[in-house]
C-alpha positions as CSV (number, residue, x, y, z in Angstrom):
1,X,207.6,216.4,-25.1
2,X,211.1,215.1,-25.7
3,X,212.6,214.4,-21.9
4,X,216.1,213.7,-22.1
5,X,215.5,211.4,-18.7
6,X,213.6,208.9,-20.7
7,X,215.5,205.8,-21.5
8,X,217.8,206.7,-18.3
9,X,216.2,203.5,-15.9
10,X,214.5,205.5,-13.4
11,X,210.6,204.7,-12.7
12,X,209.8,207.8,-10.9
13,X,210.9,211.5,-11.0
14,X,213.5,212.6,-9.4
15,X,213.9,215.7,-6.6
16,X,216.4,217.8,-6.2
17,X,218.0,218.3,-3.0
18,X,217.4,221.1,-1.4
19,X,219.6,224.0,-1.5
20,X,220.7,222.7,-4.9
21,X,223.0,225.2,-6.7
22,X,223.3,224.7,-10.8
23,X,225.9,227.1,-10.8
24,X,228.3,225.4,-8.0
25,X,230.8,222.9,-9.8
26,X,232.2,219.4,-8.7
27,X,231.2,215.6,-9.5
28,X,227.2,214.6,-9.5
29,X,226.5,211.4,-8.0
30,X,223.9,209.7,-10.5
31,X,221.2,209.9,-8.2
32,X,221.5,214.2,-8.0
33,X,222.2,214.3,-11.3
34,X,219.2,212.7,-12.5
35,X,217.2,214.5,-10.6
36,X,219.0,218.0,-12.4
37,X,218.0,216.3,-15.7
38,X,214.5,215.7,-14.9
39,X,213.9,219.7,-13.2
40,X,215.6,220.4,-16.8
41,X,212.9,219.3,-18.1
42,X,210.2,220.1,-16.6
43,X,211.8,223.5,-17.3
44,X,212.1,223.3,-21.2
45,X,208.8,222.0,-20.8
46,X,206.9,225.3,-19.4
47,X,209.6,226.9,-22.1
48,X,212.2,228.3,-19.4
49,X,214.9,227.6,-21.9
50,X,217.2,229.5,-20.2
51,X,217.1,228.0,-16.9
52,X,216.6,224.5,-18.3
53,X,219.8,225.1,-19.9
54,X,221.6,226.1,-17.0
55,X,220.6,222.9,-15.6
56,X,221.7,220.6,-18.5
57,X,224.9,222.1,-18.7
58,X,225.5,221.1,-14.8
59,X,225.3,217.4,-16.1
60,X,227.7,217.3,-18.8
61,X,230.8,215.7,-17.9
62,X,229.7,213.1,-15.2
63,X,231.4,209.5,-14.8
64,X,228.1,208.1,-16.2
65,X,228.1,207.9,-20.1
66,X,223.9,207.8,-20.5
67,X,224.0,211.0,-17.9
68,X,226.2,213.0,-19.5
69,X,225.1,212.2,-23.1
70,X,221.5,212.9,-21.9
71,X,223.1,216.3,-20.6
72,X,224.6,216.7,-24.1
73,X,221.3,216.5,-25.7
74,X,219.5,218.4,-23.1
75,X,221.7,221.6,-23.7
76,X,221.1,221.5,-27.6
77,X,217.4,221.1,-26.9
78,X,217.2,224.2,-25.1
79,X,219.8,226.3,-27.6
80,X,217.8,225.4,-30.3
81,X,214.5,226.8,-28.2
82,X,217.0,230.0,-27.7
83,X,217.7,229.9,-31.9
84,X,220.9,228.8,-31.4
85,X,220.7,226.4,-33.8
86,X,225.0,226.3,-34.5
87,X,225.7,225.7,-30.9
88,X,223.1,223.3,-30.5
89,X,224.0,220.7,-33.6
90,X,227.5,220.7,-32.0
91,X,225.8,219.9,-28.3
92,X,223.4,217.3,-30.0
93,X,226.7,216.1,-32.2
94,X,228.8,215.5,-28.8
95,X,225.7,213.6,-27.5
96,X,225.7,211.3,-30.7
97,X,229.9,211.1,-30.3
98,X,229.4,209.7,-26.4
99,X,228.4,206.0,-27.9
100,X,225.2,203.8,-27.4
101,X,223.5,205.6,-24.6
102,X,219.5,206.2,-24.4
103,X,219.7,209.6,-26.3
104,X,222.1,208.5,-29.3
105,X,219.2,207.9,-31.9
106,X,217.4,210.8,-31.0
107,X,220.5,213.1,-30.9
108,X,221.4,211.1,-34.7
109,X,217.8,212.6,-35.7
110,X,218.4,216.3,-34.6
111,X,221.6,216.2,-36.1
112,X,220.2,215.0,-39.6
113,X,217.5,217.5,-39.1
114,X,220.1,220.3,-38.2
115,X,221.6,219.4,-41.3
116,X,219.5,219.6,-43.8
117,X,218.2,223.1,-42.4
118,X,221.6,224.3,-43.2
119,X,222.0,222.7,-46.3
120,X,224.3,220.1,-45.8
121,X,222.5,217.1,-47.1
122,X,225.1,215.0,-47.5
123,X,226.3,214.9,-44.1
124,X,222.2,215.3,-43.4
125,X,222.4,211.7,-45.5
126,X,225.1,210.4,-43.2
127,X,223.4,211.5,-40.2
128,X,220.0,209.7,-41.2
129,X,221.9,206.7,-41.6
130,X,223.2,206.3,-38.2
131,X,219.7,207.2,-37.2
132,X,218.7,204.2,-39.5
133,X,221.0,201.3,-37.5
134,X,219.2,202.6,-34.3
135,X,216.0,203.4,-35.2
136,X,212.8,201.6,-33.4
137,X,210.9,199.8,-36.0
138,X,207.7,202.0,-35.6
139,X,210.3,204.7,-37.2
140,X,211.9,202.5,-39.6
141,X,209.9,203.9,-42.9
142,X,210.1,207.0,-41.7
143,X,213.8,207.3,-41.8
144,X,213.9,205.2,-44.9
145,X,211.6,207.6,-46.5
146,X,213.7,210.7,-45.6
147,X,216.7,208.7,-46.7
148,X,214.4,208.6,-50.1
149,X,214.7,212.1,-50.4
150,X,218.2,213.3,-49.6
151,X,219.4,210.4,-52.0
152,X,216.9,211.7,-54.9
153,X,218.5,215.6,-54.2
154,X,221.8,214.4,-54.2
155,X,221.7,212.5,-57.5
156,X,221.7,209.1,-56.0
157,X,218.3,207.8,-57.9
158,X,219.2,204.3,-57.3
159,X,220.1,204.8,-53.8
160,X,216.8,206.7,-53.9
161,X,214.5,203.8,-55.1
162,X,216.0,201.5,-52.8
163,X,215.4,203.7,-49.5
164,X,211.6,204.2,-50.7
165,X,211.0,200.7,-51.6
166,X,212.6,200.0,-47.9
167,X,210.0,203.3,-46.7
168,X,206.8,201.0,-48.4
169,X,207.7,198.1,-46.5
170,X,209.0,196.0,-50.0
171,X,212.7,196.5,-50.1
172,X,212.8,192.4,-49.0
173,X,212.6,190.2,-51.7
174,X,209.7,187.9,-50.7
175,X,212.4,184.9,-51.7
176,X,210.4,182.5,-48.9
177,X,207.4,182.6,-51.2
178,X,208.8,182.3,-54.2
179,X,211.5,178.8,-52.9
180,X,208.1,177.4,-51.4
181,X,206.6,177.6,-55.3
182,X,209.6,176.6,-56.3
183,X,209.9,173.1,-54.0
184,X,206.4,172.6,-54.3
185,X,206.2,173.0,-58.2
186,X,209.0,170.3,-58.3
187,X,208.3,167.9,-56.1
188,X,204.6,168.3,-57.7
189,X,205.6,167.6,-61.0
190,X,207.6,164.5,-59.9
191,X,205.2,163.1,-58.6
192,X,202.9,163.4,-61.5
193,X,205.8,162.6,-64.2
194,X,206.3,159.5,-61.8
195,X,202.4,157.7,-62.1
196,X,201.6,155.3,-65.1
197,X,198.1,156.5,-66.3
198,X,195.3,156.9,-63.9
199,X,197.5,155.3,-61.0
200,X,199.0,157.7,-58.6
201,X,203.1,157.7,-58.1
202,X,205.1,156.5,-55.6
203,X,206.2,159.7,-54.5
204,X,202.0,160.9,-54.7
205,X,201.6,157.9,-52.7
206,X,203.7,158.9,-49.8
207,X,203.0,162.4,-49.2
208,X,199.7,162.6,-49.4
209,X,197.3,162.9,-46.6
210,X,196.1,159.3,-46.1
211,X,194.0,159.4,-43.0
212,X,195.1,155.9,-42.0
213,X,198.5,156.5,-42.3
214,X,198.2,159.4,-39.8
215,X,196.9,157.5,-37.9
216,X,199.2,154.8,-37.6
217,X,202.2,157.7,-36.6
218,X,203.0,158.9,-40.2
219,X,202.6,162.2,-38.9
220,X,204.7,164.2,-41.4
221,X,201.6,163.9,-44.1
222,X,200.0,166.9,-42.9
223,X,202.3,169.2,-44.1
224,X,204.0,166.9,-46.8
225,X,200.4,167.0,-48.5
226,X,200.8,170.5,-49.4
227,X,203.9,169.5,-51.6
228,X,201.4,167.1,-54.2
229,X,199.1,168.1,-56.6
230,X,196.0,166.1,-58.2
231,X,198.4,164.4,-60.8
232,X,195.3,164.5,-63.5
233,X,195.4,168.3,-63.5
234,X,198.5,170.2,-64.0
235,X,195.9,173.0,-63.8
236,X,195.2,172.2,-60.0
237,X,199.5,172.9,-59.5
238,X,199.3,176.2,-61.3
239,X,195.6,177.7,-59.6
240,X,197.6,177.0,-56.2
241,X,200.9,178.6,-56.9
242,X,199.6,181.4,-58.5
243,X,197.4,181.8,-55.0
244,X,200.5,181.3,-52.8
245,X,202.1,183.8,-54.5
246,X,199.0,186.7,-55.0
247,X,198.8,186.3,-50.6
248,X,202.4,184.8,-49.9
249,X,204.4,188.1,-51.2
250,X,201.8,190.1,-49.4
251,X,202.2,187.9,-46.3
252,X,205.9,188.0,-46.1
253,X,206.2,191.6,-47.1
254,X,203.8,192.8,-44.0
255,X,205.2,190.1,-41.4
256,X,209.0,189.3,-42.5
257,X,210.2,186.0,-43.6
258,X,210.1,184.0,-40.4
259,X,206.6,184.3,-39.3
260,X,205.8,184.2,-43.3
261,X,207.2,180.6,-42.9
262,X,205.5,180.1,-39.4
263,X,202.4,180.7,-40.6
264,X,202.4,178.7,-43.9
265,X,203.3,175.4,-41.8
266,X,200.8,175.9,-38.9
267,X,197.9,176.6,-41.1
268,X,198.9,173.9,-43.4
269,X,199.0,171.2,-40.6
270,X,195.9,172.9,-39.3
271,X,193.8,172.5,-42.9
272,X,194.9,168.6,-42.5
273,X,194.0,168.1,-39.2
274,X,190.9,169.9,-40.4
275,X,190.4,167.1,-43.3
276,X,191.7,164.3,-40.9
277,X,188.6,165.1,-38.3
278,X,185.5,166.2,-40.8
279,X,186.9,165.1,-44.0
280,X,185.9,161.8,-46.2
281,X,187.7,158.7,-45.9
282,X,189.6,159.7,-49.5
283,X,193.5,161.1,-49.7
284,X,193.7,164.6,-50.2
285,X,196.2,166.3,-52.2
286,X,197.5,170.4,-52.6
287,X,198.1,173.7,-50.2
288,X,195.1,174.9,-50.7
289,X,194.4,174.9,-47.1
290,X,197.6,176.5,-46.4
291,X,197.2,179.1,-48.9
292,X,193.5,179.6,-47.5
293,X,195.5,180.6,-44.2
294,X,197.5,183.2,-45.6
295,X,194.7,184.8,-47.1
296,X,192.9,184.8,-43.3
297,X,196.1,186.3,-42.5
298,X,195.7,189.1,-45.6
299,X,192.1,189.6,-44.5
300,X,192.9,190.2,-40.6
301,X,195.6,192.3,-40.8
302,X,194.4,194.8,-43.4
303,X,190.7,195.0,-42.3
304,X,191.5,194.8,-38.6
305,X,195.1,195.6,-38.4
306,X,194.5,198.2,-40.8
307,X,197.9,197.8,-42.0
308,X,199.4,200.9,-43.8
309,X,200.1,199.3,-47.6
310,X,201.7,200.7,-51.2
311,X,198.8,200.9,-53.8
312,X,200.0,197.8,-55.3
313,X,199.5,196.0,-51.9
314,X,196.2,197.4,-51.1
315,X,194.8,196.4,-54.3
316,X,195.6,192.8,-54.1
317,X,194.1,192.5,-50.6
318,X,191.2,194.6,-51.6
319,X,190.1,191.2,-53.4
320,X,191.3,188.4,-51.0
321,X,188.0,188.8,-49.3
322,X,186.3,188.1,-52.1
323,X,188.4,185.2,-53.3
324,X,187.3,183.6,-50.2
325,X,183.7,183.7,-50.3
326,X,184.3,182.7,-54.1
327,X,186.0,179.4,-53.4
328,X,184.2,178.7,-50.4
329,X,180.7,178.5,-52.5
330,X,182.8,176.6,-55.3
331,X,183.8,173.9,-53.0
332,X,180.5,173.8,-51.3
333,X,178.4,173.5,-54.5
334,X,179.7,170.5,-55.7
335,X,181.1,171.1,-58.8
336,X,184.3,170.2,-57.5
337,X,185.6,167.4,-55.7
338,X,186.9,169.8,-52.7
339,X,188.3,169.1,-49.0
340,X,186.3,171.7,-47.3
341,X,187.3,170.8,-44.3
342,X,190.8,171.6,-44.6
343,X,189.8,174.6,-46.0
344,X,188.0,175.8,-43.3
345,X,190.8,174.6,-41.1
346,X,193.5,176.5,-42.4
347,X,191.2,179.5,-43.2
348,X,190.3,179.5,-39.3
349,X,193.9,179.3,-38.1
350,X,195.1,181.9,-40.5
351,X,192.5,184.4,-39.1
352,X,193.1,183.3,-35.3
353,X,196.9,183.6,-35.9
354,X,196.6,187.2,-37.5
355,X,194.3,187.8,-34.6
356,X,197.0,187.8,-31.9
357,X,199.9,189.1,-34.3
358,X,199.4,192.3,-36.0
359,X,202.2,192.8,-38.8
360,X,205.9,193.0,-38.0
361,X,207.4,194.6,-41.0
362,X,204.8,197.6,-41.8
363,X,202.9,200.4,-39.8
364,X,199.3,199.6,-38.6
365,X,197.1,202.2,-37.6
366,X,197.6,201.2,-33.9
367,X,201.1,201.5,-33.9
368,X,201.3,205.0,-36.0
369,X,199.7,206.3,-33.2
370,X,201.4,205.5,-30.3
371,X,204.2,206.6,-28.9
372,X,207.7,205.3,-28.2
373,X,207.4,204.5,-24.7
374,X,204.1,203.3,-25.8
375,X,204.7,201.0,-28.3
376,X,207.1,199.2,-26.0
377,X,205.1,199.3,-23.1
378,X,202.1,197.4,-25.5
379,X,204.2,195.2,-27.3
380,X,206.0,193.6,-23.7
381,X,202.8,193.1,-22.7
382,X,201.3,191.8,-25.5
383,X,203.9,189.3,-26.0
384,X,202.8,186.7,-23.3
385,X,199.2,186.9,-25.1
386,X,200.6,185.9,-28.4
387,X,202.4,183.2,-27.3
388,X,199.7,181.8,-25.2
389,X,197.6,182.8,-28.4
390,X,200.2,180.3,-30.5
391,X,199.9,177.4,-27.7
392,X,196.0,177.7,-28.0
393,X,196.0,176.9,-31.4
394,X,198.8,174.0,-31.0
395,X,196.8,172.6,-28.3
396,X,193.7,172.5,-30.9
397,X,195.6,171.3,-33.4
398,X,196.8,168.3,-30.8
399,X,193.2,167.7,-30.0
400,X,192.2,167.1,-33.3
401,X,194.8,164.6,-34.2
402,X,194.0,162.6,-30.7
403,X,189.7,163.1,-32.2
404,X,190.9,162.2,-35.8
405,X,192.9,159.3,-34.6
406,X,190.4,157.3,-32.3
407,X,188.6,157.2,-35.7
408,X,191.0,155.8,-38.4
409,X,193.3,153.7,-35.9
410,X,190.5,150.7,-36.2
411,X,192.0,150.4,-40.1
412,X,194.6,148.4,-41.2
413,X,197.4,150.3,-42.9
414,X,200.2,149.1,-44.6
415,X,203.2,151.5,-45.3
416,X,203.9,152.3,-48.9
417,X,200.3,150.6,-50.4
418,X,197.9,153.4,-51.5
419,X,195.0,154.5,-49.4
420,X,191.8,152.4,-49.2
421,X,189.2,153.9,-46.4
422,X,185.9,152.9,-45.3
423,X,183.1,155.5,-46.7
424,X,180.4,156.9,-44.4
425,X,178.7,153.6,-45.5
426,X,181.6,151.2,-44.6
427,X,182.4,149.9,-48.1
428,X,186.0,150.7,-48.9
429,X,186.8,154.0,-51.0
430,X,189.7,155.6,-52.8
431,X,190.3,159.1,-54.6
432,X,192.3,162.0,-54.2
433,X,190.3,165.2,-52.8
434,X,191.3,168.3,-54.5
435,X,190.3,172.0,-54.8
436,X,189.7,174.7,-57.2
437,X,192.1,177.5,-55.9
């Protein structure tokens, strides 16, 4: 049931006073007349239209905006119950007139509706984009969807395309995807354009993950690592950024932009601290671990999210599964020379991170099913979980560098020389780890 009362503040119901008379006329405090609203009601409710009405009128015109707007929207609920569907669009319109009060979206959506019953679908069009600037963003496709449609009747097909592509979640451009490819593809291929031979550039040199150097404060390396590629393979550059881009435009298309980003970075530092802990004493190189946390992301959020996809999108993450379990035998095998460890690191956070943050930008079958009040209710409380979710997986990440650091800090480094690490058997080692993705 639609109560016009909801939105209005009050925890509990309200009671009228006794001996209240509907039909007597003068100012309502805000207290009374909330209390008139809510016996409204619970009137429409038990389908006393009539009566109900009587009572919403009594509210209209009171110094509070949200009261009398609700009042408004009241009455035209009840008319149209009565099949007075004229005189209701022009309560529901004053309603939608009174400013940003608790009713205005929903009076924008009866309006719409109202509209396109009668055949006016281009003031139905205007309608649904007011109700698009308010809307909740459970209700965003929705509206964009409906938007679809009166565009497509009207003759707008452009208009059209764009409102359903906003309705599927894509209208976005995934540009964050596509300007990490783009940095990481040059500052990859200057690096490798930069080396003489077998012997690793300046620029490789610097950004890699060098254990030692980690160790000795030059933090930055585990995220700068996923900027450099194995500079003897050019195949290594292009098997990553076609990865990052099969789960990155899926990633950023279900969570938005900024946690796209978020996540990239905290599952990339992750997959090094990962390496930096259980890997070898050799540099590693490439986002692989990165991109293995995007596709944890994928695989949480449409198998346990059960995010609500286009059939493009459902068939790319229909596979990231099996992409996993595919890459994690190849690096296990042997037949590449693979950080495992940072791909298990990044894999992990990816998964933990999707965990406590179901997708942003898209329905999931949680959130398709709960109400408004609902949905807000769940999301405030969920909030402190995800944050404490976020600190969790900081404070691991912390813990690992202190663990990962008590065992290269006994090393001698010296900043700008390339990396040479004791193996498990103490005798000094170099090489660049790389991976198959």
């Amino acid at each position: 049931m639609d109560r016009v009362t909801d939105g209005l503040g009050v925890e509990s119901p309200q009671i009228l006073p006794q001996g209240f008379d509907p039909s007597a006329r003068g100012p309502l405090d805000r207290g009374t007349a909330i209390a008139v609203l809510h016996r409204a009601d619970d009137l429409l409710e038990a389908d006393d239209a009539p009566h109900a009405l009587a009572l919403y009128s009594r509210t209209i015109g009171t110094s509070d905006r949200d009261v009398s707007a609700a009042g408004f929207y009241g009455v035209g609920n009840a008319l149209f119950r009565m099949d007075r569907e004229e005189e209701a669009l022009k309560a529901w319109e004053q309603a939608a007139s009174l400013g940003e009060t608790p009713v205005t979206y929903r009076a924008w959506r009866q309006v719409a509706a109202a509209r396109v019953r009668s055949g006016d679908l281009n003031g139905a069009l205007d309608a649904y984009r007011e109700c698009e600037r308010r809307a909740p963003r459970e209700h965003k496709a929705e509206i964009a969807s409906r938007l679809g449609w009166l565009s497509k009747e009207t003759g707008n097909t452009r208009a059209a395309g764009k409102y359903f592509a906003r309705s599927r979640g894509d209208a976005l451009r995934p540009f964050l995807t596509y300007l990490i490819i783009a940095i990481t593809s040059v500052t990859s291929l200057a690096a490798m354009s930069g080396g003489h031979g077998f012997a690793y550039s300046p620029l490789e040199q610097q950004l890699e993950l060098n254990k030692i150097a980690v160790a000795h404060g030059e933090f930055y390396r585990l995220l700068s690592v996923t900027l450099v590629h194995d500079p003897t393979d050019i195949f290594h550059l292009l098997f990553n950024m076609y990865a990052l881009w099969y789960a990155g435009v899926l990633v950023e298309r279900m969570y938005g932009s900024w946690l796209m980003g978020t996540f990239y970075v905290l599952c990339g530092v992750a997959a090094s601290v990962g390496s930096y802990v259980f890997g070898g004493a050799a540099a590693s190189v490439g986002a692989s671990g990165a991109i293995f946390g995007l596709f944890g992301v994928v695989l949480v959020s449409t198998r346990y999210h059960h995010a609500v996809l286009d059939r493009q999108s459902r068939a790319v993450a229909s596979q990231v599964g099996m992409l996993i379990v595919l890459n994690l035998f190849l690096g296990f095998s042997g037949i590449f020379n693979v950080d495992n460890s940072a791909h298990i690191g990044g894999l992990l956070a990816g998964i933990w991170l999707a965990l406590i943050i179901p997708p942003t930008q898209v329905q999931t079958l949680a959130s398709a099913w709960q109400g408004r009040r609902d949905a807000a209710r769940g999301q405030a409380q969920l909030v402190g979980v995800r944050v404490l979710g976020v600190v969790a997986l900081v404070a691991v990440i912390i813990a690992g560098l202190v663990v990962g650091s008590g065992q290269w800090q006994g090393y001698p480094y010296r900043p700008g020389t390339a990396l040479v690490a004791p193996s498990a058997q103490g005798v000094p080692s170099a090489g660049v780890q790389i991976d198959p993705l």
